[in-house]
C-alpha positions in Angstrom: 0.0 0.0 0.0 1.0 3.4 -0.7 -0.4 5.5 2.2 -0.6 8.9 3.2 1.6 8.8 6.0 1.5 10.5 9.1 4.9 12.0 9.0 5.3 12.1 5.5 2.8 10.9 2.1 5.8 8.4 1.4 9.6 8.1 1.2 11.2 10.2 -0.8 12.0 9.2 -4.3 13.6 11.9 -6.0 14.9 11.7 -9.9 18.1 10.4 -9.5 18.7 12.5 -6.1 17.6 9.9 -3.6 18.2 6.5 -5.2 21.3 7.3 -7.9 22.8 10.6 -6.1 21.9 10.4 -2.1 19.8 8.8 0.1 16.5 11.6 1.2 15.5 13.0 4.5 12.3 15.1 3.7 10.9 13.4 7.0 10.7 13.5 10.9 13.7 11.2 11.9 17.2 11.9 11.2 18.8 10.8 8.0 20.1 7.7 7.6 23.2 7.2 5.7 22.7 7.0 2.0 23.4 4.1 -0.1 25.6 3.7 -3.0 24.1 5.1 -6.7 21.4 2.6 -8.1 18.9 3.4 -10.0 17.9 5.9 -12.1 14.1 7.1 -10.7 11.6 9.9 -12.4 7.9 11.0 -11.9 5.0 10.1 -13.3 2.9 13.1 -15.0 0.4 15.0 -15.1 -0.3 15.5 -11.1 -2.7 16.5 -9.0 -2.1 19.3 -6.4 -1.8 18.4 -3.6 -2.5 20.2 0.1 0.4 22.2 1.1 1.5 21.9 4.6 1.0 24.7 7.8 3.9 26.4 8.2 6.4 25.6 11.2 8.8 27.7 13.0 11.7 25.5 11.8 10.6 26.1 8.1 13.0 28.7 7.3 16.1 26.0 9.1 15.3 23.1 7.7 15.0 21.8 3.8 11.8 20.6 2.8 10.9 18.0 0.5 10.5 20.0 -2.1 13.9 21.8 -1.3 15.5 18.6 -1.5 13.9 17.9 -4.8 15.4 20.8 -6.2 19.3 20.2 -4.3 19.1 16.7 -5.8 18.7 18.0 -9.4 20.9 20.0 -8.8 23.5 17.6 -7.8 22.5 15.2 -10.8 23.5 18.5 -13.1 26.9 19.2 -11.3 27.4 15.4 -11.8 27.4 14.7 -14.7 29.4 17.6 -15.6 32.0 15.8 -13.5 31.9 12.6 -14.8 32.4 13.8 -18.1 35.7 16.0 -17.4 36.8 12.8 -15.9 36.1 11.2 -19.2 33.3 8.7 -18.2 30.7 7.4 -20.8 28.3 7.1 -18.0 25.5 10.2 -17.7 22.5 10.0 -15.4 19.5 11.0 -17.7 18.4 14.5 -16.0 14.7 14.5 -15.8 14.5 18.2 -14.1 13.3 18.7 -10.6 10.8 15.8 -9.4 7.8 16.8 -8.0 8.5 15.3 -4.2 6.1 13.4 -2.2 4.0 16.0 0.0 4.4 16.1 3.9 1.1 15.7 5.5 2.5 15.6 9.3 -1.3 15.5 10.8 -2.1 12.7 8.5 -5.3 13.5 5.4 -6.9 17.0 6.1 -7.8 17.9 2.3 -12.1 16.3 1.6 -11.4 15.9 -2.3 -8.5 14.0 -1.8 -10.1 11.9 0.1 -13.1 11.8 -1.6 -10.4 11.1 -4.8 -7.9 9.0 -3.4 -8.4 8.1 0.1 -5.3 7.3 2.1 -3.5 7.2 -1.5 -0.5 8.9 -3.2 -2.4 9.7 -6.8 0.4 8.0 -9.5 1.3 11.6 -10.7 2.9 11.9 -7.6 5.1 9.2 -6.9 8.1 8.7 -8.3 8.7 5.4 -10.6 12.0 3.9 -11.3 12.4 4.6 -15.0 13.3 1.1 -16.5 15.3 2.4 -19.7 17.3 4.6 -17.7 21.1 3.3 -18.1 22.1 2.1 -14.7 25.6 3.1 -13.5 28.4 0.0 -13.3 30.3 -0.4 -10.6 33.1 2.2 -12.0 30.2 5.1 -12.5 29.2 4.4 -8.9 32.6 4.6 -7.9 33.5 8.1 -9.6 30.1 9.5 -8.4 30.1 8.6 -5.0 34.3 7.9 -4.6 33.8 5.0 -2.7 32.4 6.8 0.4 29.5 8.8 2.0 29.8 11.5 4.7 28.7 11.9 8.3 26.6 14.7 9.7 29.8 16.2 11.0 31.6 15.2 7.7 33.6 12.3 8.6 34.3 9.5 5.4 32.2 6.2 5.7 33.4 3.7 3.0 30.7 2.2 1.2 31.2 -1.8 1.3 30.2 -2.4 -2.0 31.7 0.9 -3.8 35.1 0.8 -4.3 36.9 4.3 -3.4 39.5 5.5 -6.0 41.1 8.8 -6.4 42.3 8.5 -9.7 40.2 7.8 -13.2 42.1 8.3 -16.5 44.9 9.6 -15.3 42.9 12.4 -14.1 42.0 12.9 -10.0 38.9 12.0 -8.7 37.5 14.5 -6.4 37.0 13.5 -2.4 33.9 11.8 -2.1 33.6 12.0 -5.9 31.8 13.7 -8.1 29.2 13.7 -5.6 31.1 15.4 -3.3 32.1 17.8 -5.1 28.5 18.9 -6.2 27.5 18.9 -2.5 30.8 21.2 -2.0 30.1 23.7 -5.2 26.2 24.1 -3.8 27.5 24.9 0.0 30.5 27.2 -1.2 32.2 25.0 1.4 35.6 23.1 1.4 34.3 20.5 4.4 31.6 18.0 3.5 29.5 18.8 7.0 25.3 18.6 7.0 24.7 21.8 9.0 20.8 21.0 8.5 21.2 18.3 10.8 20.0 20.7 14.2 16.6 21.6 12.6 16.2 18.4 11.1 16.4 16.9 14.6 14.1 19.4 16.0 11.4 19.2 13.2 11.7 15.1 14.7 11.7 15.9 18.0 8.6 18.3 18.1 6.7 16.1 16.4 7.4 13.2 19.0 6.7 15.2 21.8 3.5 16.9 20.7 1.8 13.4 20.1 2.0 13.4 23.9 0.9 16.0 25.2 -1.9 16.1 27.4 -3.9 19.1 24.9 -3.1 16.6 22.0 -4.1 13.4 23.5 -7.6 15.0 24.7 -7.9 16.0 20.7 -7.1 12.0 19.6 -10.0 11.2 22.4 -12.4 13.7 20.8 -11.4 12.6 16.9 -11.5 8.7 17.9 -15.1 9.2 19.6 -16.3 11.3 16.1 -15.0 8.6 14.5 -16.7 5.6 16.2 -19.8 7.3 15.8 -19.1 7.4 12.2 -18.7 3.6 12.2 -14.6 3.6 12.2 -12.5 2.5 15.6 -9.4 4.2 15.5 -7.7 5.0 18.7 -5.3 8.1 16.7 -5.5 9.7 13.6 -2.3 8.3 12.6 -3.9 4.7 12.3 -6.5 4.9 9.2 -3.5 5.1 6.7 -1.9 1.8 8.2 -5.5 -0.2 8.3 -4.6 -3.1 7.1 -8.2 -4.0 5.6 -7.7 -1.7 3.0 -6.5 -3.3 -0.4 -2.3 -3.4 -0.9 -2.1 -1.9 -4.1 -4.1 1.3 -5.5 -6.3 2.6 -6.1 -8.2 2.9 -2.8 -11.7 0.8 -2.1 -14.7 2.5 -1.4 -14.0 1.8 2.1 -11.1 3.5 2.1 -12.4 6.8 0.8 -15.0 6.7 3.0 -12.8 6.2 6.0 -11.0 9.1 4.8 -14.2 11.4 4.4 -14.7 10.7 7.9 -11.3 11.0 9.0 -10.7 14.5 7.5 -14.6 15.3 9.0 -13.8 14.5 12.7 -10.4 16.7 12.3 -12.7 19.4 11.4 -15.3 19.1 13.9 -12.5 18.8 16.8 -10.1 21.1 15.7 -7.7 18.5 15.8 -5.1 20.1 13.2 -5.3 23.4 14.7 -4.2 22.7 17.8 -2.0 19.6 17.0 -0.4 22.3 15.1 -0.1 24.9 17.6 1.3 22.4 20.5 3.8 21.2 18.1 5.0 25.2 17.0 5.7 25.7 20.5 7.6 23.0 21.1 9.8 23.9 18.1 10.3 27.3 19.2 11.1 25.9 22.6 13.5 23.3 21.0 15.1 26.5 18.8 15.9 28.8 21.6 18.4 26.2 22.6 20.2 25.8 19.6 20.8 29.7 18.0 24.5 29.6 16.6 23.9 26.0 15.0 20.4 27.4 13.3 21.9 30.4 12.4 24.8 28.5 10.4 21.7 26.2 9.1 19.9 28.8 7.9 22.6 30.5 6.0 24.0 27.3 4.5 20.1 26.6 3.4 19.9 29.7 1.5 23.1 29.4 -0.1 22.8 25.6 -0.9 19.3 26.4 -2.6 20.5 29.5 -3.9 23.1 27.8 -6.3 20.9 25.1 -6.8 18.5 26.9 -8.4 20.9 29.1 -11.1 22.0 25.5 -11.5 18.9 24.0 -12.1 17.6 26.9 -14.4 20.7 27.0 -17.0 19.3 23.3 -17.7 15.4 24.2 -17.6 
């Protein structure tokens, strides 16, 4: 099943950024380390809108989904560009900037989409692995990634699968590769350091907390009572997506789109968004005032990052 998630519509597939360049992190938990290059991934067209999120404190901190859409293609870009100064054959077909899989942190709030699609991810926006895309060998992965991937604090981890070479051709192979290199062109920076990683945490951590606290549990309470009378026994709102009676593949059964209906109902009769929403914001800005240098160096290394990116990005549109 494809569901709207709590925390996030689905994992992030971004062309080429998250399964060929990097591993994603559009969601709550920290980011895992990413796995070598793989495949090639793109997005299925035309797609529908879909509902765009309440703004949080951290917004301006931390990089969105979409944000990473357009790093990623970015990256692919500067790549490429690298791999072919190094003489490579091997090009990642650039497919623009994915549209990325919406955040819907309170779970379904939108009554056409559920009324459309249920708990769903309509096919226009999910990203598909594109199966005529030329897959990088084991020497692409190697030049594009060098063999390693970076810590939050920029320490080397070898990949061990990806062998790590510093010379191609007779010509050097960047640290970390041609990845590396990208990442290091976008930032302006010489270190290979994730200085998102403070707001990112505290985007995580706010969420966490606010599912328990005491104004937000009374909410569930209220939302799981509208919804029993409604005919659906859910203890939280983050349950319906996960229901297990609801078909594995799209699209979503009648029963599903009605659970939905009732689901986005209840939220509106209880409020429950509004203050789910408002618990969690002051969390984050309590989480925030700890952390001022570290969100300051975020923020300015989010600007710049996206900033390049997107000169990058439009000298290929």
């Amino acid at each position: 099943m494809n569901p709207l998630a709590p925390r996030l519509l689905a994992p992030l597939l971004l062309a080429a950024g998250c399964a060929l360049l990097t591993a994603c992190s559009g969601d709550r938990d920290p980011a895992p380390a990413p796995d070598p290059p793989s495949r090639t991934v793109t997005a299925t067209a035309p797609a529908p809108r879909a509902p765009e999120p309440l703004k949080m404190p951290i917004d301006p901190y931390r990089i969105s989904n979409a944000e990473h859409a357009e790093l990623r293609a970015a990256e692919q870009i500067l790549v490429n560009a690298c791999l072919e100064r190094l003489g490579s054959d091997y090009r990642s077909p650039h497919t623009a900037v994915v549209r990325p899989a919406p955040e819907a942190p309170y779970g379904i709030t939108d009554r056409q989409w559920a009324r459309d699609h249920g708990y769903r991810i309509p096919p226009g926006l999910q990203a598909r692995p594109d199966p005529d895309a030329a897959q990088p060998d084991a020497t692409a992965q190697a030049l594009i990634t060098g063999g390693v991937a970076y810590t939050e604090d920029g320490d080397p981890m070898p990949f061990a699968d990806v062998e790590k070479v510093t010379r191609y051709r007779g010509r050097a192979v960047p640290e970390g590769g041609c990845l590396g290199e990208a990442r290091r062109t976008l930032a302006e920076r010489d270190d290979n350091r994730d200085l998102t990683g403070v707001p990112r945490d505290i985007y995580g951590e706010a969420y966490q907390k606010s599912r328990q606290d005491p104004e937000v549990k009374r909410v569930f309470a209220a939302w799981s009572d509208c919804m029993r009378e409604k005919g659906h026994d859910y203890a939280s709102p983050l349950d319906p997506s996960n229901d297990p009676r609801f078909p594995e593949d799209p699209p979503a059964s009648a029963d599903e789109k009605r659970t939905a209906v009732a689901d986005v109902a209840c939220k509106e009769r209880t409020g429950l968004v509004a203050v789910w929403h408002r618990v969690e914001s002051a969390i984050e800005r309590s989480l925030m005032a700890e952390h001022p240098d570290e969100l300051a160096a975020a923020r300015a290394d989010r600007e710049t990052r996206l900033a390049n990116a997107r000169r990058v990005n439009a000298r290929h549109d």
